[in-house]
MDAnalysis code that builds the backbone (N, CA, C; Angstrom):
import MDAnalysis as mda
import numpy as np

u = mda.Universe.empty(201, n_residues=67, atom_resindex=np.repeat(np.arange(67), 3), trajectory=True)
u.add_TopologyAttr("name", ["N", "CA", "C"] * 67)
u.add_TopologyAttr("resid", np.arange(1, 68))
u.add_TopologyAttr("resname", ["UNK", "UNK", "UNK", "UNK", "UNK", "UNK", "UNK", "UNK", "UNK", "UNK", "UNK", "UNK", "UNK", "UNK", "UNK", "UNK", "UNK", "UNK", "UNK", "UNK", "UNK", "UNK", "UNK", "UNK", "UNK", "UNK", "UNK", "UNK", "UNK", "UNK", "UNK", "UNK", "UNK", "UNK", "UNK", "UNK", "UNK", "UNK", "UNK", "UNK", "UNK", "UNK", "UNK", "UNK", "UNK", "UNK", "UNK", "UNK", "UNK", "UNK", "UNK", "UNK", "UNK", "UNK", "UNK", "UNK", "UNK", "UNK", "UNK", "UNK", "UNK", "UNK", "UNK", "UNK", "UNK", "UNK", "UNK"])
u.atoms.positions = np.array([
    [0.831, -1.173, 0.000],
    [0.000, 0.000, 0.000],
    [0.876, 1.237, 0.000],
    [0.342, 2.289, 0.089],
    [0.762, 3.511, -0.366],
    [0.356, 4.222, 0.971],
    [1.439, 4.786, 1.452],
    [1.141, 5.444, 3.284],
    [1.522, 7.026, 2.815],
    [0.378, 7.435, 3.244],
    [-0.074, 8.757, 2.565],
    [0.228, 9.209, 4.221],
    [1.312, 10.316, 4.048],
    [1.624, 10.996, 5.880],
    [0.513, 12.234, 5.843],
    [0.246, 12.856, 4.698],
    [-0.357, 14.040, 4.875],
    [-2.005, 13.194, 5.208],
    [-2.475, 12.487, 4.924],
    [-3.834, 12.003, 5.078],
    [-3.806, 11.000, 6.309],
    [-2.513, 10.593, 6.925],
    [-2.221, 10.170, 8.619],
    [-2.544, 11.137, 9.243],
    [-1.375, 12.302, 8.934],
    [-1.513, 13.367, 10.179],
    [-3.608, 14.009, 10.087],
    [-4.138, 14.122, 9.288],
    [-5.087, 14.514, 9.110],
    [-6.653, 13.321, 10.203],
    [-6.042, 12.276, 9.691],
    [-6.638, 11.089, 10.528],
    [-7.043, 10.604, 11.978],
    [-5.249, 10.391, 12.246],
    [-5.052, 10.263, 13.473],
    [-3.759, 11.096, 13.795],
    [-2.958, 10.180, 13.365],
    [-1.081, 10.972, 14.010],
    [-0.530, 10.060, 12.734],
    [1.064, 11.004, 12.969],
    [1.843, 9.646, 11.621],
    [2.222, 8.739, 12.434],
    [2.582, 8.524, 13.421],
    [3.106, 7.260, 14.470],
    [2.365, 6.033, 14.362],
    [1.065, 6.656, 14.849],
    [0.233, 5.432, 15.181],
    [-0.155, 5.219, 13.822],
    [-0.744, 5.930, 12.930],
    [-1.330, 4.768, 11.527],
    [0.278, 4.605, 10.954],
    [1.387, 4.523, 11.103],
    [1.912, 3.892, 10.557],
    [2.613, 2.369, 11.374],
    [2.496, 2.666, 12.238],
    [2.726, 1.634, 13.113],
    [1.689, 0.361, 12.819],
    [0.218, 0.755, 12.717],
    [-0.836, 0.014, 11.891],
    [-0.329, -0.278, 10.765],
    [-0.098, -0.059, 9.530],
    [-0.118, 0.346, 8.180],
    [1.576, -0.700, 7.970],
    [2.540, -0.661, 8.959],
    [3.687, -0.790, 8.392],
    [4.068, -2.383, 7.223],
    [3.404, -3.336, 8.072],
    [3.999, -4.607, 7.124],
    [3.755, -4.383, 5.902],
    [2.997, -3.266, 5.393],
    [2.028, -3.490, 4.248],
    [2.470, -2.891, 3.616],
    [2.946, -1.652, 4.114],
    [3.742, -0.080, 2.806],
    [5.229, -0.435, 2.177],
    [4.441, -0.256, 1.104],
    [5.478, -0.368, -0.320],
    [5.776, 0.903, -0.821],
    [5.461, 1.926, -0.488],
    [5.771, 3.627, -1.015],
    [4.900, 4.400, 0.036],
    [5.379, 5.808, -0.147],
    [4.229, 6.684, 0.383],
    [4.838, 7.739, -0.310],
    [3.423, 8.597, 0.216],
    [2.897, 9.682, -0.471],
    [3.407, 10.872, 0.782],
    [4.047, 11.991, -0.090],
    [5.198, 12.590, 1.173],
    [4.265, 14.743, 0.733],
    [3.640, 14.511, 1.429],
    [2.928, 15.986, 1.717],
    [2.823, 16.741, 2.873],
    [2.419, 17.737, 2.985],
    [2.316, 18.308, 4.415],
    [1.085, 18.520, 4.882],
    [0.379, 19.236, 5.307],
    [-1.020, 20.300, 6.261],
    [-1.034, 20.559, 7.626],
    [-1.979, 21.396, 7.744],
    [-2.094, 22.365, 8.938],
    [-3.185, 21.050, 9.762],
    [-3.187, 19.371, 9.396],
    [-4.151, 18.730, 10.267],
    [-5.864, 19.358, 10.021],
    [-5.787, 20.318, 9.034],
    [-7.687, 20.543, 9.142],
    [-8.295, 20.170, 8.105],
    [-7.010, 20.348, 6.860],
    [-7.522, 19.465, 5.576],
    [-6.808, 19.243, 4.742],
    [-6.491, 18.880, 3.724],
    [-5.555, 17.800, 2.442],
    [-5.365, 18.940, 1.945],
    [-4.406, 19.632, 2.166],
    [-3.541, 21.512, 1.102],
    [-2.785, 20.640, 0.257],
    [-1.734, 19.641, 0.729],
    [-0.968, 19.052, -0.179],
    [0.571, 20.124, 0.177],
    [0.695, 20.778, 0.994],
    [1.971, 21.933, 1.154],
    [2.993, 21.164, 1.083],
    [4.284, 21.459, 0.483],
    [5.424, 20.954, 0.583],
    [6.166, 20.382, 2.177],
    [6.817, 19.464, 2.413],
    [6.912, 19.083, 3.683],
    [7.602, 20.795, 4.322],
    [7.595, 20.703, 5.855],
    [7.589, 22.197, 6.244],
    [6.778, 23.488, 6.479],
    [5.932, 23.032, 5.772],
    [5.088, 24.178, 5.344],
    [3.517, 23.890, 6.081],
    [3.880, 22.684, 6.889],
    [2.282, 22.820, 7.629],
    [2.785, 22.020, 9.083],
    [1.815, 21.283, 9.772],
    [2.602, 20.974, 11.018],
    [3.083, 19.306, 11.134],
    [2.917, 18.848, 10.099],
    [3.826, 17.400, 10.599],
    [5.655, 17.597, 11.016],
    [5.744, 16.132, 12.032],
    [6.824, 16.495, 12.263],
    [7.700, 15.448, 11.321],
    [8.311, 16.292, 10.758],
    [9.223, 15.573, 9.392],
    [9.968, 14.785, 9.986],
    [10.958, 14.926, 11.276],
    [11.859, 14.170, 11.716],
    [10.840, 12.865, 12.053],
    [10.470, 13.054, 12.782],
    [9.889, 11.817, 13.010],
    [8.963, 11.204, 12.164],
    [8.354, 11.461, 11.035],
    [7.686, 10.835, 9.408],
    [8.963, 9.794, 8.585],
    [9.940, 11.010, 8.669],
    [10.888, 10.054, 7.859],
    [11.710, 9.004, 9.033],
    [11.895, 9.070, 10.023],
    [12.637, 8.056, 11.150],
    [11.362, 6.823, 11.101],
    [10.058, 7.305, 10.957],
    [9.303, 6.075, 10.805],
    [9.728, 5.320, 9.670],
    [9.773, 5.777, 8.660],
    [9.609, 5.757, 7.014],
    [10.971, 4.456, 6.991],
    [11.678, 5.224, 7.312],
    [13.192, 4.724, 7.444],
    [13.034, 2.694, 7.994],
    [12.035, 2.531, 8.961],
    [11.867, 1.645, 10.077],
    [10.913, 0.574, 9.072],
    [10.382, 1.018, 7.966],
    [9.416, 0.089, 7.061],
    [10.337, -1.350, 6.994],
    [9.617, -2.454, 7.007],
    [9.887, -3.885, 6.823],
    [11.137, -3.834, 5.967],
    [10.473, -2.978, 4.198],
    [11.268, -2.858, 3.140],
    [11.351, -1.078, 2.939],
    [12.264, -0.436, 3.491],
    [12.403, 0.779, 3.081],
    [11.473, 1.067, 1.975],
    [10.630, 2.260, 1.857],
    [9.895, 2.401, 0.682],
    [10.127, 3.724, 0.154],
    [9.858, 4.171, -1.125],
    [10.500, 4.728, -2.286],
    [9.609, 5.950, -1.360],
    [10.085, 7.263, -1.954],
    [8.840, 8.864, -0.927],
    [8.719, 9.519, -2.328],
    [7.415, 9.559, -2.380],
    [6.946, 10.140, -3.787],
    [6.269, 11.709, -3.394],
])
């Protein structure tokens, strides 16, 4: 599957749905937001915390490609 961080953080958190989500992600989808709705902002530019998106990212079964 495809682990979309900007539609995590919007959800729940990126921690926990990826912690759910992990055996399964083969890529993700690498966006930002302010958590109120899908802007799509470049990472930085809204409030996820990047360090810890990509330290998850990093932790996947099979490292996956960040589109």
């Amino acid at each position: 599957m495809c682990f979309d961080i900007g539609h995590a953080h919007i959800m729940s958190n990126v921690a926990e749905a990826f912690e759910i989500l992990k055996p399964h992600v083969c890529s993700t989808h690498i966006h930002d937001n302010a958590k109120d709705k899908d802007t799509h902002l470049w990472p930085g530019q809204g409030s996820i915390n990047w360090k810890e998106a990509m330290d998850l990212c990093a932790r996947a079964p099979d490292p996956a490609p960040a589109l």
